[in-house]
VOTIRO-371450 format. One record per residue (C-alpha): x negated, y, z negated; residue in three letters. Coordinates in steps of 0.02 Angstrom, whole numbers, padded with zeros to 5 digits, always signed. Layout:
<sites>
XYZALA
...
</sites>
This chain:
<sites>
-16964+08085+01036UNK
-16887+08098+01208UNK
-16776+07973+01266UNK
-16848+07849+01405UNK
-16778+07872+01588UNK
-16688+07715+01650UNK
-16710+07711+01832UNK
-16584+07643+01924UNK
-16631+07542+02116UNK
-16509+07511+02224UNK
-16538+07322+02320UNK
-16475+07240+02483UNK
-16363+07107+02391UNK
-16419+06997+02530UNK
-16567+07046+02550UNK
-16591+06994+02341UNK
-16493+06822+02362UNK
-16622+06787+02518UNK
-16788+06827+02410UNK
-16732+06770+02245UNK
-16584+06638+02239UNK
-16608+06553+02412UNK
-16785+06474+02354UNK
-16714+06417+02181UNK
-16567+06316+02277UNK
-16647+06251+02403UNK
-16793+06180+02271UNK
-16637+06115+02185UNK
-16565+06028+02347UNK
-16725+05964+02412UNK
-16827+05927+02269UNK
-16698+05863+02138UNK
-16539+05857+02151UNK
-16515+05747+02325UNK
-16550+05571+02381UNK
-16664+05559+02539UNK
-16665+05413+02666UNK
-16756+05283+02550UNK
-16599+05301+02439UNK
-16706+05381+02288UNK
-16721+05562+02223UNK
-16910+05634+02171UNK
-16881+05571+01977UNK
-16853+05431+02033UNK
-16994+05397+02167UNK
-17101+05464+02043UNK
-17053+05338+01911UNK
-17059+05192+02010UNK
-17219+05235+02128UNK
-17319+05258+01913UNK
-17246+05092+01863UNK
-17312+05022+02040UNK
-17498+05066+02008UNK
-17496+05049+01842UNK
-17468+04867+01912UNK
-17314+04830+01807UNK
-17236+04747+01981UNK
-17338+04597+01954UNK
-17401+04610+01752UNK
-17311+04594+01591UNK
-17199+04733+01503UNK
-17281+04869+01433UNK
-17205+05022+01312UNK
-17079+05134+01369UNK
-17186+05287+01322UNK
-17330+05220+01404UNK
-17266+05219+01565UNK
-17146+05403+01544UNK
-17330+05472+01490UNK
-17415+05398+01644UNK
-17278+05467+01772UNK
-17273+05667+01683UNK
-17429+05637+01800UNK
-17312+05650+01935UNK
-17168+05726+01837UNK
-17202+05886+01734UNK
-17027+05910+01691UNK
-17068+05829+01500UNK
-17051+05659+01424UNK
-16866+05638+01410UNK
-16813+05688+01581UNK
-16913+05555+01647UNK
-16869+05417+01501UNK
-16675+05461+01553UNK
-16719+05443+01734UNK
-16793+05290+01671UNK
-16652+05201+01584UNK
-16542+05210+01724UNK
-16632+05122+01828UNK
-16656+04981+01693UNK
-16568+04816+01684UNK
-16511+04842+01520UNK
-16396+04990+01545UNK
-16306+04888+01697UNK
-16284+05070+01811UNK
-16368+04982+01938UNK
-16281+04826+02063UNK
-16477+04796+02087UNK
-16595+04876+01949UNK
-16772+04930+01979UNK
-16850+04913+01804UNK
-16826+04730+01711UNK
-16792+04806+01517UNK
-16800+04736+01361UNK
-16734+04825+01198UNK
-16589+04941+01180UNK
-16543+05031+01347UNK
-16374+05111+01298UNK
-16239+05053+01431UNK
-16173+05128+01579UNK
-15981+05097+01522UNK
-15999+05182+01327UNK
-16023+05373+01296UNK
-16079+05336+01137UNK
-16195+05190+01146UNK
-16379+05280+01144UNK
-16519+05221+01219UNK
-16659+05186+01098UNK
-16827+05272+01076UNK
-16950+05260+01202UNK
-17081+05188+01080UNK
-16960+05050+01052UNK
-16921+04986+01220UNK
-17026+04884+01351UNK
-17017+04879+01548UNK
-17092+04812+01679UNK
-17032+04842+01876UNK
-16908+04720+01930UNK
-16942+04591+02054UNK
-16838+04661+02185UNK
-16946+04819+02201UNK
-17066+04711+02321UNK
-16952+04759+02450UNK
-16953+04966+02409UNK
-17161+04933+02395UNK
-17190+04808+02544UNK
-17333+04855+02607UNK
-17346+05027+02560UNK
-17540+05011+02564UNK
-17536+05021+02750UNK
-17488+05187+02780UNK
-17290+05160+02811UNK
-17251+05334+02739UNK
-17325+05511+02701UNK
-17440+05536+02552UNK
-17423+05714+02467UNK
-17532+05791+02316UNK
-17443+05804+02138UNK
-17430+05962+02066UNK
-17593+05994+02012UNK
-17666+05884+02160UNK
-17762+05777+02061UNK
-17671+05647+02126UNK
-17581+05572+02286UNK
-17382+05513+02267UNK
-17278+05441+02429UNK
-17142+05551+02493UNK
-17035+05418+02528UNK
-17041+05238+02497UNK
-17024+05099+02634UNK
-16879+04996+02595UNK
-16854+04844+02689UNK
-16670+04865+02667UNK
-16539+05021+02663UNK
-16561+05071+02471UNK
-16486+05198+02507UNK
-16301+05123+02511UNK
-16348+04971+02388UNK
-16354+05065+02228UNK
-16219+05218+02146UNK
-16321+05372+02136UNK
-16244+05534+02101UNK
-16306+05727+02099UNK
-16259+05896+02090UNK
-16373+06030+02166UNK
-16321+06225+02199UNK
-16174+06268+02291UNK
-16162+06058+02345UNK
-16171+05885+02282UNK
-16192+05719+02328UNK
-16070+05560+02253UNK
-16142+05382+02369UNK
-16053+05230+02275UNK
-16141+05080+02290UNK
-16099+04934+02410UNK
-16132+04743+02409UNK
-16303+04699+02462UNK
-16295+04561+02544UNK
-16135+04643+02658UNK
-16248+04779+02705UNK
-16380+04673+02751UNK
-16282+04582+02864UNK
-16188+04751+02929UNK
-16333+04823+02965UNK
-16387+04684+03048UNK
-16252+04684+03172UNK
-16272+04861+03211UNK
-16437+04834+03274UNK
-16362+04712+03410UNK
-16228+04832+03443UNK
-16226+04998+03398UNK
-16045+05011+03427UNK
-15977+04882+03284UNK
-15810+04894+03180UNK
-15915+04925+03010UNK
-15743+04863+02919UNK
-15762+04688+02993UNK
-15943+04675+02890UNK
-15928+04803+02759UNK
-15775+04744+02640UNK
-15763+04901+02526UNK
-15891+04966+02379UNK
-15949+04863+02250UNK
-15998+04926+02078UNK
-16099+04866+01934UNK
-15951+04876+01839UNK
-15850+04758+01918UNK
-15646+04820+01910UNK
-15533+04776+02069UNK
-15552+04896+02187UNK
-15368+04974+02285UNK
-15387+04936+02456UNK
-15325+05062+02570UNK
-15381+05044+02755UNK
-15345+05244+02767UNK
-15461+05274+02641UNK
-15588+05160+02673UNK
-15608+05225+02851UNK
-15602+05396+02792UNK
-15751+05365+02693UNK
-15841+05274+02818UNK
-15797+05378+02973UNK
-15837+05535+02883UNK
-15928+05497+02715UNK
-15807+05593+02621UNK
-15649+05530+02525UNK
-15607+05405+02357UNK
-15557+05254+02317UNK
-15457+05197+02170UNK
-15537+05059+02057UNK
-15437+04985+01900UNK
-15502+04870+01740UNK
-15477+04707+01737UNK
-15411+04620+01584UNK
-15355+04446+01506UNK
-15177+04424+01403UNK
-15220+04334+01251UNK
-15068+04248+01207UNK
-15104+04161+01037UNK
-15180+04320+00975UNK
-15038+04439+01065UNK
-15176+04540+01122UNK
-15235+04627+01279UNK
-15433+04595+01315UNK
-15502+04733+01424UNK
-15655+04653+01502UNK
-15715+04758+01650UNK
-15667+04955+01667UNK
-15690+05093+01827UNK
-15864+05136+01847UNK
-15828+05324+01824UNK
-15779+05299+01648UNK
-15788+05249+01481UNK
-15733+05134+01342UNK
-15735+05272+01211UNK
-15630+05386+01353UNK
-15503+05264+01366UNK
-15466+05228+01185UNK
-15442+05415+01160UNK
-15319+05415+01286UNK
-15243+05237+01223UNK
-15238+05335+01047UNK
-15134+05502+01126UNK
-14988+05415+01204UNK
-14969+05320+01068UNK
-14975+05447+00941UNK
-14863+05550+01059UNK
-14717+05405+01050UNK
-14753+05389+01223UNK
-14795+05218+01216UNK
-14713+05121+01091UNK
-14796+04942+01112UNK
-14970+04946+01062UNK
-15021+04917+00853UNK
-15207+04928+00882UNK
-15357+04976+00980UNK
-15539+04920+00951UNK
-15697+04932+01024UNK
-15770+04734+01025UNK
-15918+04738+01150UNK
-16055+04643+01113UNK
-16207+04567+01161UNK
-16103+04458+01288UNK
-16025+04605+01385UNK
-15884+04750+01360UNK
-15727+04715+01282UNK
-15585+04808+01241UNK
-15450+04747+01127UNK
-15263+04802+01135UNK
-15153+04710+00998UNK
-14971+04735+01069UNK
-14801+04699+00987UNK
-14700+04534+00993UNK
-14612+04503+01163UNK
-14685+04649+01241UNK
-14725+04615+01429UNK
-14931+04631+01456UNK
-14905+04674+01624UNK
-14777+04806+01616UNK
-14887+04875+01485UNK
-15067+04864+01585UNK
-14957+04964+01730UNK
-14922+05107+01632UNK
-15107+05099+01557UNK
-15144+05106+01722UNK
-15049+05262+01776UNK
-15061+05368+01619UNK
-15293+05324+01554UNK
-15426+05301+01647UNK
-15406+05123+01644UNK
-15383+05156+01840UNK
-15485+05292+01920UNK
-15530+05361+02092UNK
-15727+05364+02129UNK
-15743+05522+02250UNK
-15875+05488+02369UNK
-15981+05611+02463UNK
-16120+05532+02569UNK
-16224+05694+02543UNK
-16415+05635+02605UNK
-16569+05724+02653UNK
-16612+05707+02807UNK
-16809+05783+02870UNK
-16777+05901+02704UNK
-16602+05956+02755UNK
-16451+05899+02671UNK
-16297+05795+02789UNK
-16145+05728+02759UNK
-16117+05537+02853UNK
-16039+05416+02879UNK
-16067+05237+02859UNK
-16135+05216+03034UNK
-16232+05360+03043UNK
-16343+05326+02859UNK
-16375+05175+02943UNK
-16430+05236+03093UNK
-16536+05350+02998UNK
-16593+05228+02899UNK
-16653+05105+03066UNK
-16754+05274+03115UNK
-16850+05298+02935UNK
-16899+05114+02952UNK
-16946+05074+03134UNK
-17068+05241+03098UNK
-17147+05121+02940UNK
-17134+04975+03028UNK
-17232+05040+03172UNK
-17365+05164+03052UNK
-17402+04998+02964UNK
-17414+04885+03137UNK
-17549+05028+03191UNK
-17614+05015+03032UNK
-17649+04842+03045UNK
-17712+04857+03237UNK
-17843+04972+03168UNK
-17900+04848+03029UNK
-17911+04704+03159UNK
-18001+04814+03277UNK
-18128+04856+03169UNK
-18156+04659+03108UNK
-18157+04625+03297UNK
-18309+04768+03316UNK
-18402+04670+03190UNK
-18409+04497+03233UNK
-18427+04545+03442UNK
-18581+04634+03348UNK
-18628+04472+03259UNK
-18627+04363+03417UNK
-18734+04477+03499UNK
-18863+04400+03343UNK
-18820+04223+03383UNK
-18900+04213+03546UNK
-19062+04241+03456UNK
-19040+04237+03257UNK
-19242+04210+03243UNK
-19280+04385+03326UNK
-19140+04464+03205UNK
-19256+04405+03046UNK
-19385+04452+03151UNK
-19330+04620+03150UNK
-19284+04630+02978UNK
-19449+04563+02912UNK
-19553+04658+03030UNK
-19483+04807+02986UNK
-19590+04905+02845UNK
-19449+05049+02792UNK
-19292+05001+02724UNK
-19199+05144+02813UNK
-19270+05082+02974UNK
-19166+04895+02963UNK
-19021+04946+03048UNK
-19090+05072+03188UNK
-19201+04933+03203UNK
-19060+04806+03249UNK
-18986+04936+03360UNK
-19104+04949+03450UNK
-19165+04764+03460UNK
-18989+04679+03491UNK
-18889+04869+03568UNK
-18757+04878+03446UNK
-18683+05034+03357UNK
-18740+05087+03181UNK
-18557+04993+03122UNK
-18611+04797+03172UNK
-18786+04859+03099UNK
-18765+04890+02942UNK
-18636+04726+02942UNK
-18758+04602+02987UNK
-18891+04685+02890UNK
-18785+04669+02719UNK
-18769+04485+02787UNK
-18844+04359+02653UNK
-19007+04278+02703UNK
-18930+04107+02651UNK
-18785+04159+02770UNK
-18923+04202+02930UNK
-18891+04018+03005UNK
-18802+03964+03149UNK
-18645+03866+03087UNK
-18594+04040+02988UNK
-18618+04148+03130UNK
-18519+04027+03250UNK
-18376+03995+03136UNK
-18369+04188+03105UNK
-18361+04203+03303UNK
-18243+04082+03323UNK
-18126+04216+03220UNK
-18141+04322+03398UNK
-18018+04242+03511UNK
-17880+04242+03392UNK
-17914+04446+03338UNK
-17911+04478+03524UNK
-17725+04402+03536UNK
-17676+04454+03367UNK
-17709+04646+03419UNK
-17619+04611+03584UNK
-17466+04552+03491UNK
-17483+04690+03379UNK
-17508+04816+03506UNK
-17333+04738+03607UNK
-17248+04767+03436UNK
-17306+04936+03436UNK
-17235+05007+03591UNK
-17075+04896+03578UNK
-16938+04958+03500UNK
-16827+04784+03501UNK
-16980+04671+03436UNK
-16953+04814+03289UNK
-16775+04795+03279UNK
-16806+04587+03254UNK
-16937+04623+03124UNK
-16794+04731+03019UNK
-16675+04586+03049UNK
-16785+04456+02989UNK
-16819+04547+02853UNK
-16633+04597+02804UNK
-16609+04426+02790UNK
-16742+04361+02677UNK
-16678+04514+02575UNK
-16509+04443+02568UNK
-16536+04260+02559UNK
-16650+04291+02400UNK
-16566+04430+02313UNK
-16409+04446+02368UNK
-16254+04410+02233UNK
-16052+04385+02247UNK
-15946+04542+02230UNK
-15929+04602+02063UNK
-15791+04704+02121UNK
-15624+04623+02161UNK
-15525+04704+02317UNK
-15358+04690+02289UNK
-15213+04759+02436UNK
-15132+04912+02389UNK
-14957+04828+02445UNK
-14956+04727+02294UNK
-14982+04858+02172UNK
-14841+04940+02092UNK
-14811+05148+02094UNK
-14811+05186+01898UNK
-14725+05369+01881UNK
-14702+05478+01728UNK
-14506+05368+01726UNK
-14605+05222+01675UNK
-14644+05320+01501UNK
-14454+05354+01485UNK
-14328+05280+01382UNK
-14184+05205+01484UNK
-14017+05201+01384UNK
-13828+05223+01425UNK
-13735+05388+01406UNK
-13604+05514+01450UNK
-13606+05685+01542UNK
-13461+05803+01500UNK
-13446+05968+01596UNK
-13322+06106+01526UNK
-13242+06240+01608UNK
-13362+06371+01550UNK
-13513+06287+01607UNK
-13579+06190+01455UNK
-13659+05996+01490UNK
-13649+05901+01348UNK
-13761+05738+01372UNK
-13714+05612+01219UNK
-13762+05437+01212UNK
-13645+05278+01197UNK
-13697+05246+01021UNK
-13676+05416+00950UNK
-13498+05426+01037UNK
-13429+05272+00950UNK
-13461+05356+00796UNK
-13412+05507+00810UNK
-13298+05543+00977UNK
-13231+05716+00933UNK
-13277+05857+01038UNK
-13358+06027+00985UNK
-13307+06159+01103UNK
-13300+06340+01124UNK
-13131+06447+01116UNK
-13015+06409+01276UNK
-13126+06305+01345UNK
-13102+06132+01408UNK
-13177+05972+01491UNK
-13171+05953+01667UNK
-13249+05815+01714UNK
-13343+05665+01628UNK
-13473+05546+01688UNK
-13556+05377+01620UNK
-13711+05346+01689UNK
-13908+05306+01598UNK
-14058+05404+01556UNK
-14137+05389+01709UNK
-14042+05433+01830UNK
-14028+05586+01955UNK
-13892+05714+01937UNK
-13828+05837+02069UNK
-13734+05983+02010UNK
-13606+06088+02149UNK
-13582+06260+02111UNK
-13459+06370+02183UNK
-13583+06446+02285UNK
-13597+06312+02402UNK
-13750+06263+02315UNK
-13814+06083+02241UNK
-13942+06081+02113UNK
-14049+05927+02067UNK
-14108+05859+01904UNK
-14179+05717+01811UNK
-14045+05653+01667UNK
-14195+05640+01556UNK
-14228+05810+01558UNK
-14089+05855+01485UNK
-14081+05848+01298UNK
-13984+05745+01209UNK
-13837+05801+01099UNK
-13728+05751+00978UNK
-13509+05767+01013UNK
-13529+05904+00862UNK
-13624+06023+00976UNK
-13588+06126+01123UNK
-13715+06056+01227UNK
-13817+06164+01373UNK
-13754+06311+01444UNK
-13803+06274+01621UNK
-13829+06446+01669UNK
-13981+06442+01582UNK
-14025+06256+01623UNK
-14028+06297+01817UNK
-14061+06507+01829UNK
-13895+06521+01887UNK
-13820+06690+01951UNK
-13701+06774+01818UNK
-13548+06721+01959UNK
-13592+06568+01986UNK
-13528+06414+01888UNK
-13563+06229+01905UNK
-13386+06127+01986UNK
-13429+05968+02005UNK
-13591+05831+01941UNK
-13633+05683+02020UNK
-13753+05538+01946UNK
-13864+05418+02051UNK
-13977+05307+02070UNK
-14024+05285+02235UNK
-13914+05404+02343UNK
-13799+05244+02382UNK
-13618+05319+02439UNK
-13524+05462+02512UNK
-13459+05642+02435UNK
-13311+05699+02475UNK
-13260+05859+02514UNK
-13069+05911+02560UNK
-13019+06073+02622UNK
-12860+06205+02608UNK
-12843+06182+02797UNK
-12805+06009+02778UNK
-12986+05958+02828UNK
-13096+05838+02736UNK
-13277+05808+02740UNK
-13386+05649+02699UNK
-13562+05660+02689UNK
-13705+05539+02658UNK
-13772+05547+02493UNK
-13938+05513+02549UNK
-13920+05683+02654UNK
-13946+05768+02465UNK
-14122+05635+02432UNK
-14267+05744+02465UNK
-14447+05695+02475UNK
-14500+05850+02385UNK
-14427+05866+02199UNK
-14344+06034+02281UNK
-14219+06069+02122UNK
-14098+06166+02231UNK
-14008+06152+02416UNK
-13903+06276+02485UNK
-13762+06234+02628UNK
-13701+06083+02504UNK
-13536+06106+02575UNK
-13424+06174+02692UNK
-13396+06355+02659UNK
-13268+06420+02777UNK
-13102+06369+02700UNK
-13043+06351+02522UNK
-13112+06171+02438UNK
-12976+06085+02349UNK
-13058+05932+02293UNK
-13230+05872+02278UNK
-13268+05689+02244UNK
-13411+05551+02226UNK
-13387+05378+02270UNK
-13489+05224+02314UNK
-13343+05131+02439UNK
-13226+05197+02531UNK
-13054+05204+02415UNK
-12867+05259+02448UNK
-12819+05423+02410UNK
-12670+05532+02404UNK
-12655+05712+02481UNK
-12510+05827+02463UNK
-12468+05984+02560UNK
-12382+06179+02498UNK
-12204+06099+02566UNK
-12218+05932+02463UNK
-12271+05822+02612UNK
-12388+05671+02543UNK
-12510+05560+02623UNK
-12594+05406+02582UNK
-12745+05361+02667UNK
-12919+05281+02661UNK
-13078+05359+02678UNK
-13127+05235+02793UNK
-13045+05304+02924UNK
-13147+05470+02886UNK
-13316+05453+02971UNK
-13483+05501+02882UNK
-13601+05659+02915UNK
-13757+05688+02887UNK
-13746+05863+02889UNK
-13706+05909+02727UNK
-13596+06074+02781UNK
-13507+05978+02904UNK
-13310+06030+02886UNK
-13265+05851+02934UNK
-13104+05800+03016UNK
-12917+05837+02987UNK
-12832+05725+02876UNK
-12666+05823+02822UNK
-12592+05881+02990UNK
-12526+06100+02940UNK
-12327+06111+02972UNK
-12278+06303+02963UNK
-12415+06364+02888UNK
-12416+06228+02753UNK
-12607+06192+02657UNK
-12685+06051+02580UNK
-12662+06086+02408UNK
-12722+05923+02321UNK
-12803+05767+02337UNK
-12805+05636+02217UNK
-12831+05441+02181UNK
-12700+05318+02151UNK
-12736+05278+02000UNK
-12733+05464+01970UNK
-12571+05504+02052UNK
-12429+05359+02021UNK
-12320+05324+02181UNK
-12172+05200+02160UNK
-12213+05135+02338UNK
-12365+05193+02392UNK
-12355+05114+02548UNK
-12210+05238+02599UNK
-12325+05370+02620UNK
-12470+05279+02698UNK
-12511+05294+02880UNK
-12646+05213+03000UNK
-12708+05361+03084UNK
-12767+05525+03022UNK
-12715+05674+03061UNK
-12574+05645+03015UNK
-12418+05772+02939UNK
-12370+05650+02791UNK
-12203+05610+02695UNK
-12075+05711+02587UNK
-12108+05658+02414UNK
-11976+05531+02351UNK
-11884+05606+02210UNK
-11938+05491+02105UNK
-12103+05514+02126UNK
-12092+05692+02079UNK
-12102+05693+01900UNK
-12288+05630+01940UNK
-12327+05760+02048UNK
-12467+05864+01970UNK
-12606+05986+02071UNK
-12801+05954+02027UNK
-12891+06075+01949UNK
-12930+06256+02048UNK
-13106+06230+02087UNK
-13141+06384+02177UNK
</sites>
């Protein structure tokens, strides 16, 4: 048996994407995925427009699977894509500010992953009373009719909402290659915005339109930079956080609202993680206790813990404050648009002056035709005895009404009208009160015919409307807006324990970081061979810690992120801590808290140096800085201090000053090589500085001057037994 050939076709990659992707995406875009004008997506029209004729706008509930197999009608894409369509739109499952579908029986909730929704054979639903407005009079031609898919039927392509939809209710979707994220918005404030916008177009929509508002409730993070981003551009987030009660006979936290892009079941996993991490110490128990009377969400804490320290590191580290990411993604005449606030609305005032005015022509046409009839029937009231006349004399029943035509010169139309006319209704009080009907048709078209061509008699129509829409359904905010000036940053540092400790640094570049407590019990240090401590600091946990090499380079770190050791260790060899280069060793540390103070920097040339500490504060968490220092000249001694303080400096011939630093003004550049302080006499150097209580002087004063530069005194011979040099630093 010979093998089969596999041939092999090359295709235009393009060409391929054009004739074989492009028509899948776009059916995704246009007939799923996105929200059109009327603020609904197919499913959903679909659903709604069923329920609608199967008169459940007006009638009592019926079953859930009664109405999901009456819209696969509509919808062939099977029972429970539609009954999941359904459920969000229901009352029950509160994803809606404003629900379409009044529900009865288990809906699942919007807030719980877990919660399911119960069968459909179980549930009951009926269309809410609020979908008057997406229906009002739909039966007069407002909007397009299209076939269903097999075209046995006729469904609406949009419906004619008598108020922006569009922006009242959350609706989310992702189609190919975009997606669309439109969070939902108060309806009585976008009633009234768009309201305003119709008298002038050129409106600050902040002044109307607070923030969103979701189903959820929460208190929404106002940020007037965000808010304007989203409604200049229809693109940015906002950040929306749970809202909870502090039960204080129970010591217990009761969450009672939560974001609306999350869930109860999402944040107790995260609740259960940082405590089982040790990351939050303060919480016993978490439960689930939502009921039939709304979500709750219990948090039993410890004794004496503060609730709302707690809640503000909930906040930071679950879900228990989230951004919703909005993208205003709409279709537009079939093609999908980003907008802004202003510009849905806009949209929005086109879509329904077009149904305002299809319906107004609608109803010129009906009145019209009544008016035909009746002038018709007049024409029979100046003689109704010939019209029986007629109709008796006539021997054919097909010749009635070209009878009357001819007798009375009417069209076929008022014919056949006044021949379906009762004979007990062929009298003259009838036929004059029907008459009488004339005048007010003629004006009634005339008005309607005005409304027709004018565009502002429209615009007043909307705004009448808008407001019976908002006077009868509109509700408070559930969402609380809160300013983001009185919330509180929570960083990873909130998570961190804050205690007391001690930095050593040796002479061959090991930091040993021991707390208080373990150093009262056991204070003797574990060291290598020949080496030595050169410095020690006391400081706490969270504090920030600069590190001076010789290099002229500072390096930055959080205290915390250094491990704790014992005085029976060698500690961190800070080579490997920071990367450093094999020649370079650490000289000096420095702790802080908030880059309060000066460093001090003195120089073999007798120059000294004092630099902002805030000049090493960086925005960035950049872990290194190069230029720390002056490089130029020898550095003698390196120092930080929080005030200015009296020091002593002595030169190679045994001259000594005394000064303050005061007199020593700060830099900002951190390389600067400062001013003189020791004043060179043949050649002589600075060769160390030190602090009174450091270096005992008799009479300190002797060797104190006013002014530097200055060349200092000959140390007293009693003074010299003190005399001692810092360490070499270089």
């Amino acid at each position: 048996m010979t093998p089969k050939k596999i041939i092999v076709e090359e295709q235009n990659i393009i060409e391929t994407l054009e004739s074989n992707y492009m028509p899948y995406a776009m059916s995704v875009i246009v007939s799923r995925a996105i929200p059109e004008i009327d603020g609904f997506k197919p499913s959903h029209r679909k659903l709604l427009y069923t329920m609608y004729k199967m008169s459940l706008l007006t009638g009592q509930r019926t079953k859930s699977s009664n109405i999901v197999g009456q819209t696969m009608k509509l919808n062939p894409h099977g029972d429970l894509a539609i009954y999941e369509t359904m459920v969000r739109l229901t009352r029950g499952n509160n994803a809606l500010l404003h629900p379409f579908i009044d529900s009865k029986g288990n809906f699942g909730k919007q807030f719980s992953r877990d919660m399911k929704f119960a069968a459909p054979r179980y549930t009951e639903a009926k269309l809410d009373k609020i979908c008057e407005e997406i229906f009002k009079d739909i039966d007069k031609n407002p909007v397009d009719f299209m076939d269903n898919y097999d075209s046995t039927m006729k469904e609406p392509v949009l419906l004619p909402t008598t108020y922006p939809n569009i922006l009242v209710n959350a609706n989310q979707g992702i189609a190919v290659g975009m997606a669309s994220n439109i969070c939902s918005f108060n309806l009585k404030e976008i009633c009234e915005t768009t309201s305003a916008l119709i008298d002038n177009e050129n409106i600050d929509i902040t002044e109307y339109l607070k923030a969103p508002d979701f189903s959820s409730g929460g208190q929404l993070i106002y940020s007037e930079k965000d808010i304007k981003e989203i409604y200049d551009n229809g693109r940015g987030s906002v950040k929306v956080r749970a809202k909870y009660n502090f039960d204080k006979a129970n010591n217990c936290i009761e969450i009672i609202e939560i974001p609306y892009s999350t869930t109860v079941e999402a944040i107790m996993d995260q609740i259960i993680d940082l405590v089982k991490s040790g990351k939050i110490k303060e919480i016993t128990d978490v439960r689930d206790e939502t009921d039939l009377s709304g979500l709750k969400l219990t948090i039993d804490i410890k004794k004496n813990t503060d609730a709302d320290a707690l809640m503000n590191k909930l906040y930071r580290f679950t879900t228990l404050q989230d951004s919703f990411n909005c993208n205003f993604n709409i279709l537009i005449n079939g093609r999908p648009r980003v907008m802004g606030i202003k510009t849905i609305l806009n949209e929005w005032l086109k879509f329904r002056i077009e149904c305002i005015k299809r319906q107004t022509f609608y109803d010129i046409g009906k009145k019209k035709d009544k008016l035909h009839l009746l002038l018709g029937l007049k024409k029979i009231l100046l003689d109704i005895d010939k019209a029986i006349a007629i109709i008796r004399g006539t021997e054919q029943d097909a010749l009635v009404v070209p009878n009357l035509m001819k007798g009375f010169e009417i069209d076929q139309i008022q014919a056949e009208f006044i021949a379906e006319i009762k004979l007990r209704n062929l009298n003259k009080e009838y036929i004059l009160n029907k008459v009488s009907e004339i005048e007010d048709l003629i004006k009634e078209i005339a008005d309607l015919e005005d409304i027709y061509k004018s565009e502002a008699r429209i615009k007043k129509i909307i705004q009448k409307q808008l407001k019976e829409v908002a006077k009868k359904y509109g509700q408070p905010r559930r969402t609380e807006i809160i300013s983001e000036e009185h919330i509180e940053e929570i960083t990873t540092e909130h998570l961190i324990e804050d205690y007391n400790l001690k930095l050593f640094l040796t002479e061959h570049n090991y930091l040993k970081k021991i707390t208080l407590v373990s150093l009262r019990s056991s204070s003797e240090q574990k060291l290598k061979d020949d080496d030595t401590i050169i410095q020690e600091v006391e400081t706490h946990n969270k504090s920030d810690l600069l590190l001076f090499s010789n290099k002229c380079n500072v390096y930055k770190m959080k205290i915390y992120d250094i491990p704790d050791c014992k005085a029976s260790s060698l500690g961190e060899y800070i080579t490997n801590l920071l990367g450093l280069d094999n020649d370079e060793k650490i000289v000096y540390i420095a702790a802080t808290d908030n880059y309060e103070g000066y460093m001090l920097f003195f120089y073999e040339n007798g120059k000294g140096a004092k630099i902002d500490m805030s000049s090493y504060a960086t925005k960035t968490n950049r872990k290194k800085l190069a230029n720390a220092y002056y490089s130029e000249s020898p550095l003698v001694r390196m120092m930080y201090i929080k005030g200015d303080i009296d020091l002593v400096a002595q030169s190679s011939i045994k001259k000594v000053l005394v000064f303050n630093t005061e007199e020593i003004n700060s830099k900002t550049t951190r390389a600067s090589q400062g001013v003189q302080v020791l004043t060179s006499k043949k050649g002589s150097t600075l060769v160390s500085v030190q602090t009174l209580e450091e270096r005992k002087l008799s009479n300190p004063d002797y060797y104190r001057t006013k002014n530097i530069p200055a060349i200092g005194c000959y140390l007293k011979e009693e003074d010299k037994g003190d005399s001692q040099l810092s360490l070499d630093l270089e």
